[in-house]
ROTOR-277110 format. One record per residue (C-alpha): x, y, z. Coordinates in Angstrom, 1 decimal. Layout:
<node xx="X" yy="Y" zz="Z"/>
...
end
This chain:
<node xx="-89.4" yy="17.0" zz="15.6"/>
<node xx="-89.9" yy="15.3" zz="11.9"/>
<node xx="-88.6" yy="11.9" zz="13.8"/>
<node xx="-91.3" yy="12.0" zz="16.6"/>
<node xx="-94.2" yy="12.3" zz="14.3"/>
<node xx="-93.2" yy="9.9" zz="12.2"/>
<node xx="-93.4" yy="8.0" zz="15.4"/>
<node xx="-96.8" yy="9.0" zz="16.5"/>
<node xx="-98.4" yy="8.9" zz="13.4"/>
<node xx="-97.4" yy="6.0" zz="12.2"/>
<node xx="-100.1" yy="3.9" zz="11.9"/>
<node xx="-98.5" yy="0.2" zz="13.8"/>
<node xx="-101.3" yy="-1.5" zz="15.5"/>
<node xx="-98.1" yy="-2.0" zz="18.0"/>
<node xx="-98.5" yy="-0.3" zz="21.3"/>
<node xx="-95.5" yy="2.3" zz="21.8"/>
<node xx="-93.3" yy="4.8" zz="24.1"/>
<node xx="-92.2" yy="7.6" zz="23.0"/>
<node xx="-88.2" yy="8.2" zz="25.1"/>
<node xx="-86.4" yy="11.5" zz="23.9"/>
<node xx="-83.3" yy="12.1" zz="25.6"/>
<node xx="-82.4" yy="15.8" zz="24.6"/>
<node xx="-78.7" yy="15.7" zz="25.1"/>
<node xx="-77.7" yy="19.3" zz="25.7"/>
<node xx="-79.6" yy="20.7" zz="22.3"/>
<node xx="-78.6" yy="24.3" zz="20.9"/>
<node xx="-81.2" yy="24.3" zz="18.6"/>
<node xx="-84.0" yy="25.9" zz="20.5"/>
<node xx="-85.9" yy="22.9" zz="20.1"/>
<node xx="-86.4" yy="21.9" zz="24.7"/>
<node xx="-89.5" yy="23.9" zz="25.0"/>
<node xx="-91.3" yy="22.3" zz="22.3"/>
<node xx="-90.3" yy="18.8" zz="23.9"/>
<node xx="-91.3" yy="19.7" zz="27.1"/>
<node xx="-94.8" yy="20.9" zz="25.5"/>
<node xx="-95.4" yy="17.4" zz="24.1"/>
<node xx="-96.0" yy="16.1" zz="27.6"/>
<node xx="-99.9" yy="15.3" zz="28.0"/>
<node xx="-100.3" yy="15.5" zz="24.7"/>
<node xx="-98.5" yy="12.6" zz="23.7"/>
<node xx="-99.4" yy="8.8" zz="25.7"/>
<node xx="-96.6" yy="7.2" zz="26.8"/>
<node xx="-94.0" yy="10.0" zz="26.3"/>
<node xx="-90.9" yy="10.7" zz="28.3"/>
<node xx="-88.5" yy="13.3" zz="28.2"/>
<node xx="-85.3" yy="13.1" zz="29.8"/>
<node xx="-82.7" yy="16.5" zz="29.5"/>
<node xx="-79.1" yy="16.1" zz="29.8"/>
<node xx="-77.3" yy="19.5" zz="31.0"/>
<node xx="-74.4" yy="18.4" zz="28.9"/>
<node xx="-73.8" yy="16.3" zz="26.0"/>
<node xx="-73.6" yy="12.8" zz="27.1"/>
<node xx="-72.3" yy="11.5" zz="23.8"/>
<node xx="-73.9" yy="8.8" zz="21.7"/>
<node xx="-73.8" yy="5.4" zz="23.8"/>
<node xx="-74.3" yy="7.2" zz="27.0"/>
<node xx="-77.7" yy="9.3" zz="26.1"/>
<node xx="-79.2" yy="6.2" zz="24.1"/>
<node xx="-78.8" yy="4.1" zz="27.1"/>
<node xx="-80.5" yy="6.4" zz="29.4"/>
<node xx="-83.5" yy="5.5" zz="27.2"/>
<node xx="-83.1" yy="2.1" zz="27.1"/>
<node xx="-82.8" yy="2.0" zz="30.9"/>
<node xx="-86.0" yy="2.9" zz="31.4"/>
<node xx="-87.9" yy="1.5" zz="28.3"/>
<node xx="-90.5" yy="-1.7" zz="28.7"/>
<node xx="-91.2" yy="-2.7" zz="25.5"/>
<node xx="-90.3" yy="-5.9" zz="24.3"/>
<node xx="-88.6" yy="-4.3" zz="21.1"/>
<node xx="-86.2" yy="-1.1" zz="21.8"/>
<node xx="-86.1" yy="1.3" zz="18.7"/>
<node xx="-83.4" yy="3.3" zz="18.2"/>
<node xx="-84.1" yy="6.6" zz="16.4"/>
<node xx="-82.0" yy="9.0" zz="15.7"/>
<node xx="-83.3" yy="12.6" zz="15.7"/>
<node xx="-82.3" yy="13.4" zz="12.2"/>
<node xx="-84.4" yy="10.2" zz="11.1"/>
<node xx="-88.0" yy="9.7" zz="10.4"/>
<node xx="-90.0" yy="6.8" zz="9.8"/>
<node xx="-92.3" yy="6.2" zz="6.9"/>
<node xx="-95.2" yy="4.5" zz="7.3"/>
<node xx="-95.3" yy="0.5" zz="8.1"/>
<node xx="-91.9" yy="0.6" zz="9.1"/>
<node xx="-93.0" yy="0.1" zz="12.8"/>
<node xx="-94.7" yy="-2.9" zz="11.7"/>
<node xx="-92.4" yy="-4.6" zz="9.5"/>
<node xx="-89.6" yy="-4.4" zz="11.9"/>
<node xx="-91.7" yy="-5.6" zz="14.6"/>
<node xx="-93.2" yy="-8.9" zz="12.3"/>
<node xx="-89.6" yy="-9.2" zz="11.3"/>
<node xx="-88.4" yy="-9.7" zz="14.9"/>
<node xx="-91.0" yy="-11.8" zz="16.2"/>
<node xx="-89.9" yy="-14.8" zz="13.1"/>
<node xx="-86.5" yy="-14.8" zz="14.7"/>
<node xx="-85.5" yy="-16.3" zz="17.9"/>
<node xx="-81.7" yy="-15.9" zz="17.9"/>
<node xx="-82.3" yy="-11.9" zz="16.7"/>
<node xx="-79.9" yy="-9.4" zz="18.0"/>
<node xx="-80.6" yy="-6.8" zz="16.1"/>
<node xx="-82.4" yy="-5.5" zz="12.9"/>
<node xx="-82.1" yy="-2.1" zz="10.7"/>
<node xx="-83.9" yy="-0.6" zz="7.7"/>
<node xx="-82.8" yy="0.6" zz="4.5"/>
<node xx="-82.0" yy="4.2" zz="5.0"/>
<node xx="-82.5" yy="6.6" zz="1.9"/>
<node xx="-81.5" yy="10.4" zz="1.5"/>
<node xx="-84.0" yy="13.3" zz="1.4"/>
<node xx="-83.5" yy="12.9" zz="-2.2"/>
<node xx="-84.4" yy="9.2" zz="-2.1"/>
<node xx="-81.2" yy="8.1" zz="-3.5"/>
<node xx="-79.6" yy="4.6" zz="-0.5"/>
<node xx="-76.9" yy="5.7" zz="2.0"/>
<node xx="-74.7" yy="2.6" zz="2.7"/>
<node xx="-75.7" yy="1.6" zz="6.3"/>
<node xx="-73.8" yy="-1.2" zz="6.7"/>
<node xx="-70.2" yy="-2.3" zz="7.5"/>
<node xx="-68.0" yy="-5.3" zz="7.6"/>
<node xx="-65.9" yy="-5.3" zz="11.1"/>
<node xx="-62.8" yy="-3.5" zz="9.9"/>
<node xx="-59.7" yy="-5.6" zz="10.4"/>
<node xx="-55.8" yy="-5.9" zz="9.8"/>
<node xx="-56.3" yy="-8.0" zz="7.0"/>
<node xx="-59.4" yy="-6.2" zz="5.1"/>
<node xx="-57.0" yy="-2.9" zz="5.4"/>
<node xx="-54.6" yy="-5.1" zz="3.3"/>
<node xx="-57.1" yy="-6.1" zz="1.1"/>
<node xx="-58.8" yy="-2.1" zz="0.6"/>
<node xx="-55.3" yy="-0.1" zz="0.7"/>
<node xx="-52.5" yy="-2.7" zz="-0.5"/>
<node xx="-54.2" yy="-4.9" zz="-2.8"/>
<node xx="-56.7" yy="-2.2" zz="-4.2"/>
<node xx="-59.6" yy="-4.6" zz="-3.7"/>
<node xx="-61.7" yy="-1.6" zz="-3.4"/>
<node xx="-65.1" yy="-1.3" zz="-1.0"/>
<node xx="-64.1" yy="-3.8" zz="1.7"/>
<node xx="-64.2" yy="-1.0" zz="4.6"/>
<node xx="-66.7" yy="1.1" zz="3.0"/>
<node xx="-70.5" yy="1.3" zz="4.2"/>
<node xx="-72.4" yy="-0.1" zz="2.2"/>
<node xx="-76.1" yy="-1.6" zz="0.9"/>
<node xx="-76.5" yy="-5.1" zz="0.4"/>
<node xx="-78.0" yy="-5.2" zz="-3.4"/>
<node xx="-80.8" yy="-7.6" zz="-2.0"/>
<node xx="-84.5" yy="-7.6" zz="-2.1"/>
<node xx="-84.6" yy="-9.8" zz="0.7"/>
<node xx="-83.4" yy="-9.8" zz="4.7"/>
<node xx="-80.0" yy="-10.3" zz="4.6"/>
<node xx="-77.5" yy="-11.4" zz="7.4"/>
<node xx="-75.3" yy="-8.7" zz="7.9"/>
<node xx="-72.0" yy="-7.8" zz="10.1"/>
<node xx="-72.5" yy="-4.3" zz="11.3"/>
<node xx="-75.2" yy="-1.8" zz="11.0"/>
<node xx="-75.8" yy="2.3" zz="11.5"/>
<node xx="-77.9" yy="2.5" zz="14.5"/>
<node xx="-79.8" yy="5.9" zz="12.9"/>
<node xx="-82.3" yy="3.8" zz="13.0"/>
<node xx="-82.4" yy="0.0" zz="15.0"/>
<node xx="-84.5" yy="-2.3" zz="16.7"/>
<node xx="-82.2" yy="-4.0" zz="19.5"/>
<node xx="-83.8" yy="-7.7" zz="21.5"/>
<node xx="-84.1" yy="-7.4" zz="24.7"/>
<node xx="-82.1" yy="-11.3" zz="23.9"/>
<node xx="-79.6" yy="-9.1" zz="23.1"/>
<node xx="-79.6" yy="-6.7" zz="26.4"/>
<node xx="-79.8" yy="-9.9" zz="28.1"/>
<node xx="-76.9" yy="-11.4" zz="26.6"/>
<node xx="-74.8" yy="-8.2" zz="26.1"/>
<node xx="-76.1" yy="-5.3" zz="27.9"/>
<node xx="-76.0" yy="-1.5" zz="26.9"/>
<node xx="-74.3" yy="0.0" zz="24.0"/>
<node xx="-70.6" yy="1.1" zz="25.5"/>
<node xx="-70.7" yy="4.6" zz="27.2"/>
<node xx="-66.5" yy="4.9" zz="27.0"/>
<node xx="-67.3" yy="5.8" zz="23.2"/>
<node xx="-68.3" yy="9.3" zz="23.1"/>
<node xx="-68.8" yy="9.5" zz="19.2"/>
<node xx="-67.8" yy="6.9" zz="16.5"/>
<node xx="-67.3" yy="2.9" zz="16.5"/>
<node xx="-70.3" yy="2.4" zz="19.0"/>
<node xx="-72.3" yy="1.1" zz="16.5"/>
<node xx="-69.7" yy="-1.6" zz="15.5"/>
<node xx="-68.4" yy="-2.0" zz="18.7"/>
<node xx="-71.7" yy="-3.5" zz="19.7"/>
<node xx="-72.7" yy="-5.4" zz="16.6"/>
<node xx="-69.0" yy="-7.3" zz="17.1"/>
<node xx="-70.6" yy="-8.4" zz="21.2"/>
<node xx="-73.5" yy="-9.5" zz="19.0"/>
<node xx="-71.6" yy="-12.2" zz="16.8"/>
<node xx="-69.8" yy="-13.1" zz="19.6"/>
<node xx="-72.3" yy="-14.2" zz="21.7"/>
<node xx="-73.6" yy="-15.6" zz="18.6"/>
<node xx="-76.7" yy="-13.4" zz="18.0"/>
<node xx="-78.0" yy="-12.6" zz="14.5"/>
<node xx="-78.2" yy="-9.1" zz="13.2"/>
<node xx="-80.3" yy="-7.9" zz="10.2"/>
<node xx="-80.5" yy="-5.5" zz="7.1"/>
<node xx="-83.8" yy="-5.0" zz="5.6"/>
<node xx="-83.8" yy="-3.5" zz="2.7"/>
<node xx="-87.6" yy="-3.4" zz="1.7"/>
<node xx="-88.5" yy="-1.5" zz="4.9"/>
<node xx="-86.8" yy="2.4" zz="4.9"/>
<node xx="-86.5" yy="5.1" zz="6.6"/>
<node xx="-85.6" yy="8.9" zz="5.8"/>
<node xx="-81.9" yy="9.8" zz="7.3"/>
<node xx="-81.3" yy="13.3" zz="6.8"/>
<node xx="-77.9" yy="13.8" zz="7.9"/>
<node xx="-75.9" yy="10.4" zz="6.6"/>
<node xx="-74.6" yy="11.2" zz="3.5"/>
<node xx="-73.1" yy="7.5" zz="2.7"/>
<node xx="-69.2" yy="7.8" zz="3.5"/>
<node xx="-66.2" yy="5.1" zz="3.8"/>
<node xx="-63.7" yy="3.7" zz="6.3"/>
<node xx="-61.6" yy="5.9" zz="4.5"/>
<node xx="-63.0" yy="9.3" zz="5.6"/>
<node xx="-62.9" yy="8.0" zz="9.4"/>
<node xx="-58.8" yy="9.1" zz="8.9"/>
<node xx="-59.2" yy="12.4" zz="7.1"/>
<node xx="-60.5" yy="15.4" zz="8.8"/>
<node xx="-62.3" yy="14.3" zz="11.6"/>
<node xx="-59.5" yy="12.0" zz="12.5"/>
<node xx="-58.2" yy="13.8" zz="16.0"/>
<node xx="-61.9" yy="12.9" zz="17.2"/>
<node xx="-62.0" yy="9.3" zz="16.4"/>
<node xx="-58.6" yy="8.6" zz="18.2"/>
<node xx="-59.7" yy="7.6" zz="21.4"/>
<node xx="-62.5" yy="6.2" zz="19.6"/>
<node xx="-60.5" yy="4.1" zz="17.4"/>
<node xx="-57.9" yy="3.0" zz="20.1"/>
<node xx="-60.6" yy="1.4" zz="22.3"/>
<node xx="-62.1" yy="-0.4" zz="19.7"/>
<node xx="-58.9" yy="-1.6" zz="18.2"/>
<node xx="-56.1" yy="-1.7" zz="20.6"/>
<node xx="-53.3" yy="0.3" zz="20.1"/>
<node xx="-51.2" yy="-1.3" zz="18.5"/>
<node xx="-54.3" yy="-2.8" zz="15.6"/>
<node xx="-55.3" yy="0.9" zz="15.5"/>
<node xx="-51.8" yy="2.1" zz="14.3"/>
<node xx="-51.3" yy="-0.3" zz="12.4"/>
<node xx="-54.6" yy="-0.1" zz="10.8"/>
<node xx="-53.9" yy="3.7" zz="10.3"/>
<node xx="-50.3" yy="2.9" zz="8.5"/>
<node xx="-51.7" yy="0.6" zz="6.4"/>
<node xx="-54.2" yy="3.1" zz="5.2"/>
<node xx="-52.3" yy="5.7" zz="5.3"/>
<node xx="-49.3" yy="4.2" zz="3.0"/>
<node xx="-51.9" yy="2.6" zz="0.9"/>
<node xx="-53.0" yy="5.8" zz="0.0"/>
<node xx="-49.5" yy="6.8" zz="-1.2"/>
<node xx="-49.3" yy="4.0" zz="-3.5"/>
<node xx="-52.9" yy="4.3" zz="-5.1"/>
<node xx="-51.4" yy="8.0" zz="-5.9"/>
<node xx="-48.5" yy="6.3" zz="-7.5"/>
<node xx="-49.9" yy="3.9" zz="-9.1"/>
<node xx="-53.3" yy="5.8" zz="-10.3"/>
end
């Protein structure tokens, strides 16, 4: 509920609607969404009887959205004040803008890396083999200013509608995982810009910063699929036994 206020109250002179896609929720939380209709302008609520998975629910919302600017929001996120604006003003300087994404901080205020170069054969080389260490990891540009970025966490995005246009929806075969890269990379192929700004934040409760790294450890049997389609097989095995023997020689060697 925290990411809906921030929406409503923040105080963007930018007219708004409010999309919440509750995608099979556990939590107790559908009444109190379904209560927030009338009392909120421009709200929409659509309920999923199963979970849909990441892609799939955010593009029921975008389906239906007519704003010029679509923000994505994840629940878990909240907006501080003058974020709405600063993303907006951003956007509107840009014409070849695909995509743009705020700092994103920790309840305890401390920077979660939100951003990510497109993992490749060669940067696994570089990471694993060579020791160059941080190439795969999220990260946060050390910049004051809006930086040009690869990749992005969508917690928390504005997408063009150049960018629907140009590229459509975000990919509904991922169910979890490398959705948010997998559309960033059909952003710098059709040549669009995409944007990390690190004087506008936003709160993102669940993301404690993580690396390339952990997408192999313990959650690796769900990111399979995930991997495979992004990849191709045979880039995602390699990848993997690159990492994977890497790992045995930084324990050698460290």
């Amino acid at each position: 509920m925290e990411s809906i206020r921030s929406v409503v109250e923040d105080k963007s002179k930018a007219s708004r609607e409010i999309i919440i896609i509750d995608n099979a929720s556990s939590d107790g939380s559908l009444p109190t969404l379904e209560n927030l209709k009338g009392k909120i302008q421009n709200y929409s609520l659509i309920v999923n009887n199963q979970n849909l998975g990441f892609a799939k629910a955010n593009n029921q919302g975008l389906a239906i959205a007519k704003g010029k600017y679509k923000l994505l929001l994840n629940s878990d996120a909240r907006l501080i004040t003058g974020t709405l604006d600063t993303l907006i003003n951003f956007a509107n300087d840009r014409e070849n803008l695909g995509m743009v994404a705020p700092k994103l901080r920790n309840i305890d205020g401390s920077t979660q890396g939100s951003v990510f170069r497109f993992p490749t054969v060669f940067r696994a080389i570089s990471q694993y083999w060579l020791f160059n260490k941080g190439i795969l990891d999220k990260y946060a540009p050390d910049a004051r200013d809006p930086i040009k970025v690869e990749a992005v966490v969508m917690a928390c995005a504005i997408i063009t509608q150049l960018a629907i246009n140009k590229v459509g929806y975000l990919d509904e075969r991922y169910f979890m995982y490398f959705e948010d890269i997998d559309y960033c990379r059909k952003l710098k192929k059709v040549g669009l810009d995409i944007y990390y700004l690190p004087a506008c934040e936003v709160v993102h409760v669940h993301g404690a910063s993580g690396d390339y790294n952990s997408l192999y450890g313990s959650e690796w049997k769900q990111l399979i699929p995930s991997s495979i389609l992004y990849h191709g097989k045979l880039k995602h095995y390699l990848i993997n036994f690159i990492i994977w023997s890497g790992q045995k020689l930084q324990k050698i060697f460290y």
